[in-house]
VOBABA-516109 format. One record per residue (C-alpha): residue number from 1; x, z, y. Coordinates in steps of 0.02 Angstrom, whole numbers, plus 50000, padded with zeros to 5 digits. Example, Ala and Ser with C-alpha at 12.3 -4.5 7.8 and 13.67 -1.06 7.14 Angstrom:
<pts>
<pt><pos>1</pos><c1>50615</c1><c3>50390</c3><c2>49775</c2></pt>
<pt><pos>2</pos><c1>50684</c1><c3>50357</c3><c2>49947</c2></pt>
</pts>
This chain:
<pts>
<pt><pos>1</pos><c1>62895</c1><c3>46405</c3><c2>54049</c2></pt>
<pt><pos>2</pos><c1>63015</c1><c3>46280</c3><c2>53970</c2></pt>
<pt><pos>3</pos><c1>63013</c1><c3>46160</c3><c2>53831</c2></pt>
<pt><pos>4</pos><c1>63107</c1><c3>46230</c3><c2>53662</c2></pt>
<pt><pos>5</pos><c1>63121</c1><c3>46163</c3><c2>53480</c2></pt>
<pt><pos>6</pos><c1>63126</c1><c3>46258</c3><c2>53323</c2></pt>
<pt><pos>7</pos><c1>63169</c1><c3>46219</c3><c2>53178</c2></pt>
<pt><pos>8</pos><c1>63115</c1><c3>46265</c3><c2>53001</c2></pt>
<pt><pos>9</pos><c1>63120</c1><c3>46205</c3><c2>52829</c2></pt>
<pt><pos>10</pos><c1>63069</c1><c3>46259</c3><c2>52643</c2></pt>
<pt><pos>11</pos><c1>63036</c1><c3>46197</c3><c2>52492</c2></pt>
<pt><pos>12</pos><c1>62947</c1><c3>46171</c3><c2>52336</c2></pt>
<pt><pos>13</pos><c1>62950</c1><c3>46171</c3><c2>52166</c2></pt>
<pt><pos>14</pos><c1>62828</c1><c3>46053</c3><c2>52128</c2></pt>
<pt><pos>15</pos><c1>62758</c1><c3>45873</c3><c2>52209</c2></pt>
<pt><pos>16</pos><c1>62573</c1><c3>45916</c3><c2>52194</c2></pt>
<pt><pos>17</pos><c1>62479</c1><c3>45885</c3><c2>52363</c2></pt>
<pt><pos>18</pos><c1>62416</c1><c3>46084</c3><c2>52349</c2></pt>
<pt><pos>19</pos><c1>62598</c1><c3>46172</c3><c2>52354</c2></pt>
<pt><pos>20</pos><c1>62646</c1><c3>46044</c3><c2>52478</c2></pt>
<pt><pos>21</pos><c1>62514</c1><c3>46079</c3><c2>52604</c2></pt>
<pt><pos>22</pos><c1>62522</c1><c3>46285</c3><c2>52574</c2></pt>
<pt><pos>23</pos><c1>62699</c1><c3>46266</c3><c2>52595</c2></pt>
<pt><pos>24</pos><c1>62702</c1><c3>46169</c3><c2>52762</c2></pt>
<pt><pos>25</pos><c1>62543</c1><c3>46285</c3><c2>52815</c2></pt>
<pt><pos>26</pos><c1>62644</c1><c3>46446</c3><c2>52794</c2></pt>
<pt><pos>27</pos><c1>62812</c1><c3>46378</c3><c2>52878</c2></pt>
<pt><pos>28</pos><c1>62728</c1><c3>46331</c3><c2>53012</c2></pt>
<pt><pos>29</pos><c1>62595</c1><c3>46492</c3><c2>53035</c2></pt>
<pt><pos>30</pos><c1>62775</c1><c3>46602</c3><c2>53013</c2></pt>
<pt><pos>31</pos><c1>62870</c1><c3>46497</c3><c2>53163</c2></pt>
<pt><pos>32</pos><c1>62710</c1><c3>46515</c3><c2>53277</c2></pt>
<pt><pos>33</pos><c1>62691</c1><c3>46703</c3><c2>53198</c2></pt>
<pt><pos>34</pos><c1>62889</c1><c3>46752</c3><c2>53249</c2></pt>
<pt><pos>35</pos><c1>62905</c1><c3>46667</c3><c2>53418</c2></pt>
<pt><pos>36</pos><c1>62740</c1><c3>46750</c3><c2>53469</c2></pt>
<pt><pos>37</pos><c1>62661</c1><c3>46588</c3><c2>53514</c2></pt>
<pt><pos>38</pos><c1>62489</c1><c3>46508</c3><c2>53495</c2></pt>
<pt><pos>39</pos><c1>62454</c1><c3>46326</c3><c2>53425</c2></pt>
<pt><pos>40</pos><c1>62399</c1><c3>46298</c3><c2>53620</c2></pt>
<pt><pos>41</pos><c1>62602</c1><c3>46316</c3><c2>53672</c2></pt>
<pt><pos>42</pos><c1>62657</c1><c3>46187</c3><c2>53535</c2></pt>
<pt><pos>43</pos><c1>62676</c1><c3>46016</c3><c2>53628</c2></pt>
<pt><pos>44</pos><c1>62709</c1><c3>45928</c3><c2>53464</c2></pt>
<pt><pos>45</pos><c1>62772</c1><c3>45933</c3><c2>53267</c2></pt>
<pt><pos>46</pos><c1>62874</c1><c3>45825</c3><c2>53176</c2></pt>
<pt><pos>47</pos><c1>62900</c1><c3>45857</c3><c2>52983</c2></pt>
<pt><pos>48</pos><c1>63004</c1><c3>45776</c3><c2>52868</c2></pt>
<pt><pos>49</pos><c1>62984</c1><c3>45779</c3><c2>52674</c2></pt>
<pt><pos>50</pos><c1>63132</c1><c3>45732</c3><c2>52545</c2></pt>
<pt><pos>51</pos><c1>63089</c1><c3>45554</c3><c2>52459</c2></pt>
<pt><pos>52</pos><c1>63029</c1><c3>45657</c3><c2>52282</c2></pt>
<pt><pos>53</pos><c1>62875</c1><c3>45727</c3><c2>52392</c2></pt>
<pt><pos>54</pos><c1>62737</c1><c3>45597</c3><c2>52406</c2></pt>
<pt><pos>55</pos><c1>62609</c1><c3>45685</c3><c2>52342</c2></pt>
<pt><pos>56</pos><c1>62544</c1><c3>45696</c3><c2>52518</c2></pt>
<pt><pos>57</pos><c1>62558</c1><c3>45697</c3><c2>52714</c2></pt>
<pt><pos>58</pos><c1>62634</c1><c3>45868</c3><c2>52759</c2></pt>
<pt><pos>59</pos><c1>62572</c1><c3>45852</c3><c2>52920</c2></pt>
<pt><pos>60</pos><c1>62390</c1><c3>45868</c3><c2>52873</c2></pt>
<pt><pos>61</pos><c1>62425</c1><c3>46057</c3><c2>52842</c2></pt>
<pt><pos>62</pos><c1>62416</c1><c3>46076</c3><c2>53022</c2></pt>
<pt><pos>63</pos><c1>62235</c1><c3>46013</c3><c2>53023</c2></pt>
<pt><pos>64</pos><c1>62183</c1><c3>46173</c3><c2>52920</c2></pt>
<pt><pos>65</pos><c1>62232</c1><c3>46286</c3><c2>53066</c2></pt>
<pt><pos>66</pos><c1>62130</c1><c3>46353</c3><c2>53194</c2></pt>
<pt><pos>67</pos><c1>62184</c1><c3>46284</c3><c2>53352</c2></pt>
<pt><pos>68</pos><c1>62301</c1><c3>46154</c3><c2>53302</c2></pt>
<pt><pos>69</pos><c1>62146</c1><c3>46006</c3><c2>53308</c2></pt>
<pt><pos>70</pos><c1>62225</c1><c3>45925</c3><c2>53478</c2></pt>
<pt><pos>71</pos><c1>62394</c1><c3>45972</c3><c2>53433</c2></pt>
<pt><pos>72</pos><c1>62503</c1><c3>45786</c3><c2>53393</c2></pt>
<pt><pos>73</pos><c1>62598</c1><c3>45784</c3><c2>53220</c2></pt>
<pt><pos>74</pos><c1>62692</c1><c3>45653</c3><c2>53112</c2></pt>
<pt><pos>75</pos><c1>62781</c1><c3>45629</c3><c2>52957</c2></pt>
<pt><pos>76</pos><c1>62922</c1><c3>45537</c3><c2>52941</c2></pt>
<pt><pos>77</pos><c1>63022</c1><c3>45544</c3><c2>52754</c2></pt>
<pt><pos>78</pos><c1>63214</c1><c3>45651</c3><c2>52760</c2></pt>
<pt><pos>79</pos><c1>63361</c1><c3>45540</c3><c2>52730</c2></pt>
<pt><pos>80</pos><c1>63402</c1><c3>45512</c3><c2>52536</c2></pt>
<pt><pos>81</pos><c1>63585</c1><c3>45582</c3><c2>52548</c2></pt>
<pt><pos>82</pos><c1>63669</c1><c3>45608</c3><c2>52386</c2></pt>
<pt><pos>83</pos><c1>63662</c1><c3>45787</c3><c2>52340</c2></pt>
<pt><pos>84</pos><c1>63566</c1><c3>45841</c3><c2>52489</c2></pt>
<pt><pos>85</pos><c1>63426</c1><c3>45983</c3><c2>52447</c2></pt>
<pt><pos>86</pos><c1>63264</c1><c3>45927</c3><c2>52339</c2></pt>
<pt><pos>87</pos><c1>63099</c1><c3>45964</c3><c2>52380</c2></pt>
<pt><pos>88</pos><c1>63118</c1><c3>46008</c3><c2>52560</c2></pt>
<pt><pos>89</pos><c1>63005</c1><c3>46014</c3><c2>52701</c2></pt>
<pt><pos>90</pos><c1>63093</c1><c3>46033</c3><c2>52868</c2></pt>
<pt><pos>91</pos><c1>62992</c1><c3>46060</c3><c2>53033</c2></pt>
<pt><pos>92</pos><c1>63018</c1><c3>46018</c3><c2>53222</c2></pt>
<pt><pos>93</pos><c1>62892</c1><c3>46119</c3><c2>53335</c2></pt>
<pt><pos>94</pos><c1>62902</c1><c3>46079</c3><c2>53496</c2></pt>
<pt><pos>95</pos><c1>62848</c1><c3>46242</c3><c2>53614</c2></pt>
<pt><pos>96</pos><c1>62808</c1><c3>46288</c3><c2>53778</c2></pt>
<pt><pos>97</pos><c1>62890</c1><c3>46441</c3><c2>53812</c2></pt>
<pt><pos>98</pos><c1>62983</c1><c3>46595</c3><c2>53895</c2></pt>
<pt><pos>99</pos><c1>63114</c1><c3>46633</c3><c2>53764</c2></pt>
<pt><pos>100</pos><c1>63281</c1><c3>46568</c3><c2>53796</c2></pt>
<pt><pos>101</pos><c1>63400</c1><c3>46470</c3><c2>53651</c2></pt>
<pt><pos>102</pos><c1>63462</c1><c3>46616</c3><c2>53590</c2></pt>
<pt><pos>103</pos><c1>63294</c1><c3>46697</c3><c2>53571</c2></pt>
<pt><pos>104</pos><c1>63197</c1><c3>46574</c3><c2>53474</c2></pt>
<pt><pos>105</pos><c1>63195</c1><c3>46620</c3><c2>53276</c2></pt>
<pt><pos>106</pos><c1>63212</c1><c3>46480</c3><c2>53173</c2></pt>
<pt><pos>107</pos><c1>63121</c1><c3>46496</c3><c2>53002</c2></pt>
<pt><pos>108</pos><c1>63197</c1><c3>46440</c3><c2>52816</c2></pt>
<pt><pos>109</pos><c1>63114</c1><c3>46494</c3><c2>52669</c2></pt>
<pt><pos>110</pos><c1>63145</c1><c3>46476</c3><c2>52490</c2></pt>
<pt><pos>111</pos><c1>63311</c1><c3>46354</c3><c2>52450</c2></pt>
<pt><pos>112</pos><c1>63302</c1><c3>46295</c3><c2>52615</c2></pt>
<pt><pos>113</pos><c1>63397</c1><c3>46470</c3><c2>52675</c2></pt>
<pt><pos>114</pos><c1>63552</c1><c3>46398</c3><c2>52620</c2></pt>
<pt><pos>115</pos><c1>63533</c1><c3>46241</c3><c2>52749</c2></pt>
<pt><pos>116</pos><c1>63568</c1><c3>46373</c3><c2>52914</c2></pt>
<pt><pos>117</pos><c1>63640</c1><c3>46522</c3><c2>52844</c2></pt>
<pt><pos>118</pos><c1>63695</c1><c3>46550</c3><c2>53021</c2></pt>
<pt><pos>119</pos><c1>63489</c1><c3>46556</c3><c2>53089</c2></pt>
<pt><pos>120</pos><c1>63448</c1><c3>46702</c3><c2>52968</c2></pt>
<pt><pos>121</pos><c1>63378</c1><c3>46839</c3><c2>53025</c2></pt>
</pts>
């Protein structure tokens, strides 16, 4: 087993707590889902929000899945770059894992596609 990161992100079309937390609750279920892991090989989760979502702590989507009680998460707020993508969510998970660099499948749903055209699969 090694350590790996994977990335994600989506977004939203609205800031209202509700479509923030299913949003950050499916991204994350789908990154777990397509690396064939279990919330007891993530080490840790960082998630970062655009400055128009403040509806909410992302990160408390996490709590709603079984499993993930003991598993550490923050939120931190995405740089405010001019022209950068609204509404965004963007994930870190932290794994434990077999799967090498190459194998690990990044997730981006929604707008957020067009941030690693290169990840798609």
């Amino acid at each position: 087993m090694v350590m790996r990161a994977i990335r994600g992100a989506t977004t939203v079309e609205h800031n209202e707590a509700d479509i923030i937390l299913e949003a950050t609750e499916q991204l994350f279920k789908e990154i777990i889902e397509k690396n064939n892991l279990s919330p007891t090989d993530v080490v840790s989760v960082l998630i970062s929000a655009t400055t128009d979502l403040n509806a909410c702590f992302p990160a408390a989507a996490l709590r709603r899945i079984d499993g993930c009680m003991y598993v550490p998460v923050t939120c931190m707020q995405e740089m405010d770059v001019v022209g950068a993508l609204q509404k965004c969510i963007r994930i870190m998970v932290t794994v434990e894992t077999t799967l090498t660099q190459q194998e690990i499948i990044h997730v981006y749903k929604e707008k957020a596609v067009q941030l690693r055209p290169d990840l798609q699969n």
